[in-house]
DOPA-563291 format. One line per field, with one value per residue (C-alpha): x, y, z; residue number from 1. Coordinates in steps of 0.2 Angstrom, whole numbers, plus 5000, padded with zeros to 4 digits. Example, Ala and Ser with C-alpha at 12.3 -4.5 7.8 and 13.67 -1.06 7.14 Angstrom:
REM DOPA-563291
xx = 5062,5068 .
yy = 4978,4995 .
zz = 5039,5036 .
seq = 1,2 .
This chain:
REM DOPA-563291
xx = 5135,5150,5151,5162,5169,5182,5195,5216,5231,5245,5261,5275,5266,5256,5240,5236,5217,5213,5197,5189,5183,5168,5162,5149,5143,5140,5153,5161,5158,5175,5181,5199,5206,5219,5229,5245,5240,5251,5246,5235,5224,5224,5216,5202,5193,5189,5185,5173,5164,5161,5156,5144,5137,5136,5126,5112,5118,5119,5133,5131,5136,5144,5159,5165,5183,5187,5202,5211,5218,5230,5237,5257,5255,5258,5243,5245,5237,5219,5208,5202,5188,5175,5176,5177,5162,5152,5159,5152,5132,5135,5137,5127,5110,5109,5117,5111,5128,5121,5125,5143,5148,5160,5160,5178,5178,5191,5190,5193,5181,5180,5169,5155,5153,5159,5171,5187,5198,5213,5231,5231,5214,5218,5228,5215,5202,5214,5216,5198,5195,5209,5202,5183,5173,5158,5156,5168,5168,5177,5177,5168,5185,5194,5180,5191,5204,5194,5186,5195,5190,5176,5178,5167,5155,5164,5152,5160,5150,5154,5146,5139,5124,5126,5133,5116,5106,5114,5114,5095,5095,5098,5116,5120,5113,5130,5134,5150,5160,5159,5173,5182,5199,5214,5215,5231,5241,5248,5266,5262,5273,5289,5300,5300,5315,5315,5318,5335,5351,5362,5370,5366,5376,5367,5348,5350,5358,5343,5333,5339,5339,5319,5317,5326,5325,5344,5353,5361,5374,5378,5394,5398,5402,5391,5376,5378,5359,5361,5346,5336,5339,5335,5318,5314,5315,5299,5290,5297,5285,5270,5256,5254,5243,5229,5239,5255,5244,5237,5251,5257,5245,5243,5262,5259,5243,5250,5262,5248,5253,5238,5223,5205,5215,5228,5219,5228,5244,5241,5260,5276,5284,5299,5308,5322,5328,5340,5359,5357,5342,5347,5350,5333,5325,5334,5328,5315,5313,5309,5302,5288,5297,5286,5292,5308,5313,5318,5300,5292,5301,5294,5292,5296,5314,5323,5336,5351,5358,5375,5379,5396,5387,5375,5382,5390,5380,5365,5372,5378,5361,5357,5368,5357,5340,5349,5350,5336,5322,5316,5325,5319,5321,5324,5314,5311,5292,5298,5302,5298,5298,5298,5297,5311,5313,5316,5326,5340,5348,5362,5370,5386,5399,5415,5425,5421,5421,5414,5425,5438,5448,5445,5463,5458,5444,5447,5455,5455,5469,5472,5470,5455,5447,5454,5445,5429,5426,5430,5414,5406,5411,5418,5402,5390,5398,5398,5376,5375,5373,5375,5385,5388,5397,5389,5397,5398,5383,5393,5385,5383,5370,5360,5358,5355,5337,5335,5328,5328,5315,5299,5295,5280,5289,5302,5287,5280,5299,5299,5282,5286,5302,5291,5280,5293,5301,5285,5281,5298,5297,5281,5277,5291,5291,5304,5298,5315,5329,5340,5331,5339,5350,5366,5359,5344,5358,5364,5346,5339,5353,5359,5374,5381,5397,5407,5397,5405,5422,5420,5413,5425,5441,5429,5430,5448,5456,5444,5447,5428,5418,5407,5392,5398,5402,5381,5377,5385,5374,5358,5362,5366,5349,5341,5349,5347,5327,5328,5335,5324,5336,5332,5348,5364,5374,5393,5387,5376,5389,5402,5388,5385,5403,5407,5394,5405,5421,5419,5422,5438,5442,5438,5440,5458 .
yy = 5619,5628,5649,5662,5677,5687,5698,5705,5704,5715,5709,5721,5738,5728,5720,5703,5695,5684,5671,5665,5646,5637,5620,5611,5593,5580,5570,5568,5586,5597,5611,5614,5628,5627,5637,5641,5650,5659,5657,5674,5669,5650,5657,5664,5647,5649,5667,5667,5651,5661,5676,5667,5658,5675,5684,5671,5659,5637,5630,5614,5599,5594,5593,5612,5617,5635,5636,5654,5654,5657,5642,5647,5662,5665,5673,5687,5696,5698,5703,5688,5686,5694,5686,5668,5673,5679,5663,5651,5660,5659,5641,5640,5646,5662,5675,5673,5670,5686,5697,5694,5693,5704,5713,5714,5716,5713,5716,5705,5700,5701,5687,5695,5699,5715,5720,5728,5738,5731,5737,5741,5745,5756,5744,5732,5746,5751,5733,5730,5744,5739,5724,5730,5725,5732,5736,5733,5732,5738,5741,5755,5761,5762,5770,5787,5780,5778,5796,5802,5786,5787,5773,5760,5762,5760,5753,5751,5739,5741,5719,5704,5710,5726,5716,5706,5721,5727,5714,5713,5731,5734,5734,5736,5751,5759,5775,5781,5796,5812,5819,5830,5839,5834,5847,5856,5858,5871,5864,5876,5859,5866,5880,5894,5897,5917,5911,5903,5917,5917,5904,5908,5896,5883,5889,5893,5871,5866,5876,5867,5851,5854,5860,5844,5832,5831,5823,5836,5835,5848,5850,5864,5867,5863,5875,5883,5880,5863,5855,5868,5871,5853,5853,5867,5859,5850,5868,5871,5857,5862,5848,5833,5826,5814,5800,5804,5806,5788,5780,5786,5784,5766,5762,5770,5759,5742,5750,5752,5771,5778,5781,5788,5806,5803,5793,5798,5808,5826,5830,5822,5812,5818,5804,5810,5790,5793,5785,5771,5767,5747,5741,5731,5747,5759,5745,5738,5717,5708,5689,5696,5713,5728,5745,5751,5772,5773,5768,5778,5791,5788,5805,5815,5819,5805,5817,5810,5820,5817,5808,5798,5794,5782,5765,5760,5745,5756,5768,5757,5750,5766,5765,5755,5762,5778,5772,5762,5769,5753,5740,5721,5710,5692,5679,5663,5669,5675,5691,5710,5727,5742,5758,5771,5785,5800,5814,5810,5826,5823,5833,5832,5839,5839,5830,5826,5842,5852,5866,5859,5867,5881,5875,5889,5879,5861,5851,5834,5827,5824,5804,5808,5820,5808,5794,5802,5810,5792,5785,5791,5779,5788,5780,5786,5801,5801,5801,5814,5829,5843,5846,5865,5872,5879,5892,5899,5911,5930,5942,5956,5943,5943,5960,5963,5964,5957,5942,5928,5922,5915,5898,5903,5913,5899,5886,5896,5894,5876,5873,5882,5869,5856,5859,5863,5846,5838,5843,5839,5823,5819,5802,5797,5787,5803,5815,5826,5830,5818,5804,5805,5789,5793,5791,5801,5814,5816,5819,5831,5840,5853,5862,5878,5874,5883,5872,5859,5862,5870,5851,5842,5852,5848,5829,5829,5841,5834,5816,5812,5797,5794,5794,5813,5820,5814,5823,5838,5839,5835,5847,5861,5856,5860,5877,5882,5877,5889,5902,5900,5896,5881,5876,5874,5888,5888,5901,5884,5871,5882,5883,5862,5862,5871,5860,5844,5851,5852,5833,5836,5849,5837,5821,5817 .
zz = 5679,5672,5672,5669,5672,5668,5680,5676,5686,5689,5684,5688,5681,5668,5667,5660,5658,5669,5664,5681,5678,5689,5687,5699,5698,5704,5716,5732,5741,5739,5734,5724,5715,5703,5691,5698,5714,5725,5745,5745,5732,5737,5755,5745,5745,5761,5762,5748,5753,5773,5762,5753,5768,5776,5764,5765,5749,5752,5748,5739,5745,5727,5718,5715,5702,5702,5687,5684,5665,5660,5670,5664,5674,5694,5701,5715,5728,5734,5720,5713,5729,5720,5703,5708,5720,5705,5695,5707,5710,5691,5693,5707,5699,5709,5695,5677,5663,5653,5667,5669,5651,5645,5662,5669,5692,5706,5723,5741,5751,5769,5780,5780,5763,5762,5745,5752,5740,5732,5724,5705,5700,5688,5676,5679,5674,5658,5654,5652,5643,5630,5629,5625,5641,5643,5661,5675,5694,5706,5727,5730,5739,5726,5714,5714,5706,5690,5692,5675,5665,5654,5643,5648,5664,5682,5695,5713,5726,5744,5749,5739,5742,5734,5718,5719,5719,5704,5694,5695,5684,5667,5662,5681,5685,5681,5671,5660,5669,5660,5649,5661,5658,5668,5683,5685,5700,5709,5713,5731,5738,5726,5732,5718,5708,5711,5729,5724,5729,5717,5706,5690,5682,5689,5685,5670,5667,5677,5667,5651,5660,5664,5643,5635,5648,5650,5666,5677,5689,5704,5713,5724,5742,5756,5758,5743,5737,5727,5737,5733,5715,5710,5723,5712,5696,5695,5695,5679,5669,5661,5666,5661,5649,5653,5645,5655,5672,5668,5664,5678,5691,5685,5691,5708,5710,5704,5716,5731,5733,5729,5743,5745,5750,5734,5718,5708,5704,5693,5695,5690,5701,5713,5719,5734,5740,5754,5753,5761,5750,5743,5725,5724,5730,5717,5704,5710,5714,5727,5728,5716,5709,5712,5704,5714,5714,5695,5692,5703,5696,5677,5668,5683,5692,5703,5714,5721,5736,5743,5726,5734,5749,5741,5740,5722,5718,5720,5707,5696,5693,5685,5669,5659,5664,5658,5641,5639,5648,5655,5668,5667,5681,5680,5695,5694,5692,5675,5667,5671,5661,5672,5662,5671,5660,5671,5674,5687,5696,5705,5718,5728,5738,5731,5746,5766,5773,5761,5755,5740,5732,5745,5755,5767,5774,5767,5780,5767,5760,5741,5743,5751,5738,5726,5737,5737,5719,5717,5722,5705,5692,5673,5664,5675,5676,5657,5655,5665,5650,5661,5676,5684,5698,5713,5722,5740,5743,5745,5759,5743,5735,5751,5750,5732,5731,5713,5709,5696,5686,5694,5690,5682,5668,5665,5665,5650,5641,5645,5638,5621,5620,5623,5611,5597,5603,5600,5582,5579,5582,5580,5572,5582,5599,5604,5617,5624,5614,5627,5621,5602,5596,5587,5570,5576,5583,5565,5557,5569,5575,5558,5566,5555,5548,5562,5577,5568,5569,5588,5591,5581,5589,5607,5603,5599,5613,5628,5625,5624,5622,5607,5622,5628,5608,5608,5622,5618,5602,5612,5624,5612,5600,5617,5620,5602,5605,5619,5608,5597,5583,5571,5567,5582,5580,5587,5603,5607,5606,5616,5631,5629,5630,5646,5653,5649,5656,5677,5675,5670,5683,5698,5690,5684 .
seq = 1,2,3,4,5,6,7,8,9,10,11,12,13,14,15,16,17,18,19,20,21,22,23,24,25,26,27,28,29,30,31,32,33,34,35,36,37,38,39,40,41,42,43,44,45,46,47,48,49,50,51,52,53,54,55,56,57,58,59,60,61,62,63,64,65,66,67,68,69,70,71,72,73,74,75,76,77,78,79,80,81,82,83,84,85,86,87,88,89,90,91,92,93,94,95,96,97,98,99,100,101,102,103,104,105,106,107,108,109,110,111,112,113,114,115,116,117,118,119,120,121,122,123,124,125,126,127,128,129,130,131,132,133,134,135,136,137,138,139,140,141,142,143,144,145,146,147,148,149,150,151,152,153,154,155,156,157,158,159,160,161,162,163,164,165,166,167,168,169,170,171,172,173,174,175,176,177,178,179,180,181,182,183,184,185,186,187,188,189,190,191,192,193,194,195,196,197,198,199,200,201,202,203,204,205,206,207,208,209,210,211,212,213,214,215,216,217,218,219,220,221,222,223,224,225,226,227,228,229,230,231,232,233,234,235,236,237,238,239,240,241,242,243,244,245,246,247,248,249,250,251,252,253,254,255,256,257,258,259,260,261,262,263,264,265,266,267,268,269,270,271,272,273,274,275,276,277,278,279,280,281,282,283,284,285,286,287,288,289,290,291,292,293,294,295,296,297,298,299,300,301,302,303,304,305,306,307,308,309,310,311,312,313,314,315,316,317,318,319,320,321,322,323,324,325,326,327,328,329,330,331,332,333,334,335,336,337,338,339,340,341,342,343,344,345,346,347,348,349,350,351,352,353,354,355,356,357,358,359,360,361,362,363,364,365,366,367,368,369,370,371,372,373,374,375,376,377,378,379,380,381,382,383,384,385,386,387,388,389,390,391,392,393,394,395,396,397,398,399,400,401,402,403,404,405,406,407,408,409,410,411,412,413,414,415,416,417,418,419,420,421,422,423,424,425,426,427,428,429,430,431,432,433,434,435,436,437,438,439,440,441,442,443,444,445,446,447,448,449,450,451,452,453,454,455,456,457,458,459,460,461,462,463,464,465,466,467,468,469,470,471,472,473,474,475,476,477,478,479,480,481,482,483,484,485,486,487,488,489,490,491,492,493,494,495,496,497,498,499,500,501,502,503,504,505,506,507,508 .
């Protein structure tokens, strides 16, 4: 008798259909699976039979095929225990074909029979929802992670015999989730930016770097509050959408970061690798690539302290995520798409010790300034849009008792960029005004006739790149959403233009 039934697997962060194939008759007793199987999934013939004995089923003594289609692609992990057990009582006589039609599940299987929960339900979940299953079903210890998704029904089964106690009611037994609005969080984890002393400068950068989305670079001496300032930043975005949240939340379980405590994630991501974190990390890779630290940051803030320290491959690696948004990953399994588009915040001293260009205190030597500033190559250096000076913290700011902006009244700032950023461009797959192509540069960003020749005369006297005139204009569309001006006036060029030139003053 043939059955069968249909299950996903991740690959990379994406999901792809997986049809579970069972076939008994007649013969000399085995039982072979095939289909491309990696040694994980090749171990479930012998946890699935066991399972099946322990949960009061026969084996037959015949000739038993388990196939996974597609048979091109390398099948992964644990979660396949479930559906080949439901294929085979399918085949076996024990589970009518009606029932598991058009019904999408995953889950491993212990000995005993029990379903155990496995990595990336929620892609799997999304997957059969796009691709218009009726039911699907999950372990019941990752049922959380499907809390927000009401699509189709959910129903998580904690054994085999739980399953077959289901499948004896009408459509399952299972109900849809109610519509529910995404819940908000507090960001209590995130120091305020009222709490930051000083350094104007550098709040009001971070505060345009949070509105367009724009890389921003720190360099100051050592204890000057750079840390701080970028922990701070991820306080300043409004909440994200249901979409965003998903999307999301499905990387970091593909990724297996997500728990009972933590289903999913309500805020964006803040990513803090240290410097001795490796390129494959930073990227992502591996035998079979899982999502590395740019893709863990995806529409949050991947923050880089001690920017020299960090090893230059690692660095590197971040050019063309940069650009594109994305990193793919070539193995001999095949190819891989990561999504990586985040906000990197980078923050450095600028030499050894500390203090340059303070001679006073700064014990380094020219080649080894030189040396160090070295570490950071000119094109990385050149997609960072905005990069401001941190000073010394003066005794007279500790005892001024004024205080900057909360982050609460430069979230509500933020979000009204935001939304003018998204009627701007909607119809468009643009979201930040740091995401604009060249010729999109031209089309969005009017400057007044005088912006235009502050630019031009810019361009010519500060020897830019075509990359950096760009920026300059993305940055300054953002400051001029800020002010509130539709068109880029030549006050809001001048301001993107002293953000390009601290480069030039520590980089020779």
């Amino acid at each position: 008798m043939f059955s069968s039934v249909l299950s996903a697997t991740v690959v990379g962060v994406s999901c792809i259909p997986i049809q579970i194939e069972a076939d008994v008759s007649n013969g000399l007793p085995m039982f072979s699976m095939v289909g491309y199987l990696s040694a994980r999934v090749k171990e479930a013939q012998d946890r699935v039979r066991t399972a099946l004995k322990n949960t009061g089923f026969q084996f037959p003594a015949k000739r038993i095929t388990v196939n996974l289609s597609q048979a091109d692609i390398r099948k992964e992990g644990t979660g396949f225990d479930l559906p080949i057990a439901a294929a085979l009582l399918c085949a076996f006589g024990y589970l009518e074909k009606e029932c598991v039609e058009n019904v999408c599940m995953a889950g491993e299987l212990s000995l005993n029979g029990e379903v155990k929960g496995v990595n990336g339900i929620l892609p799997i979940v999304d997957s059969a929802v796009k691709n218009g299953c009726r039911l699907c079903i999950v372990p019941r210890d990752n049922i959380k992670e499907t809390e927000y998704i009401y699509e189709i029904p959910v129903l998580g089964v904690a054994s085999l015999k739980e399953f077959m106690e289901h499948a004896a009611m009408n459509d399952w037994g299972a109900k849809r989730n109610s519509v529910k609005d995404w819940p908000e969080h507090t960001r209590e984890s995130y120091p305020d930016f009222s709490e930051v002393i000083g350094q104007e400068a550098a709040k009001e950068a971070a505060v345009i770097a949070a509105a367009g989305f724009h890389n921003f670079l720190m360099i100051g001496t050592k204890g000057s509050g750079k840390t701080m300032i970028a922990n701070s930043i991820p306080s300043l975005f409004p909440a994200l959408s249901r979409d965003e949240a998903m999307e999301i939340s499905g990387i970091y379980s593909a990724a297996g970061l997500l728990s009972g405590q933590n289903p999913f994630l309500i805020q964006r991501p803040f990513r803090a690798p240290h410097h001795t974190v490796s390129p494959v990390a930073m990227a992502g890779g591996g035998r079979i690539p899982r999502p590395g630290e740019i893709t863990l940051a995806h529409k949050g803030v991947l923050f880089l302290d001690e920017l020299p320290e960090f090893h230059r491959a690692s660095l590197e690696i971040l050019r063309q995520p940069l650009e594109m948004h994305k990193i793919c990953i070539s193995r001999i399994y095949g190819n891989y798409e990561f999504p990586a588009d985040f906000l990197l915040v980078g923050a450095m001293n600028t030499c050894p010790c500390g203090y340059y260009p303070d001679r006073n205190r700064c014990s380094c030597t020219d080649y080894q300034v030189e040396r160090y500033m070295g570490h950071i190559s000119g094109p990385l250096l050149d997609r960072f849009d905005l990069c401001a000076e941190v000073a010394d913290v003066t005794p007279e700011m500790f005892r001024t008792e004024k205080r900057g902006r909360t982050s609460l009244e430069i979230r509500q700032e933020v979000s009204r960029v935001h939304k003018i950023q998204k009627e701007r461009y909607v119809g468009t797959e643009i979201r930040f005004n740091s995401s604009l192509s060249g010729k999109e540069t031209e089309q969005y960003c009017e400057t007044s006739k005088e912006g235009k020749k502050l630019l031009q005369k810019a361009y010519e006297k500060m020897n830019l790149s075509l990359r950096a005139y760009h920026k300059i204009l993305k940055t300054a569309r953002t400051i001029a959403d800020l002010d509130g001006s539709e068109k880029i006036e030549e006050q809001h060029i001048s301001e993107a233009v002293c953000y390009r030139t601290l480069d030039k003053k520590f980089w020779k």
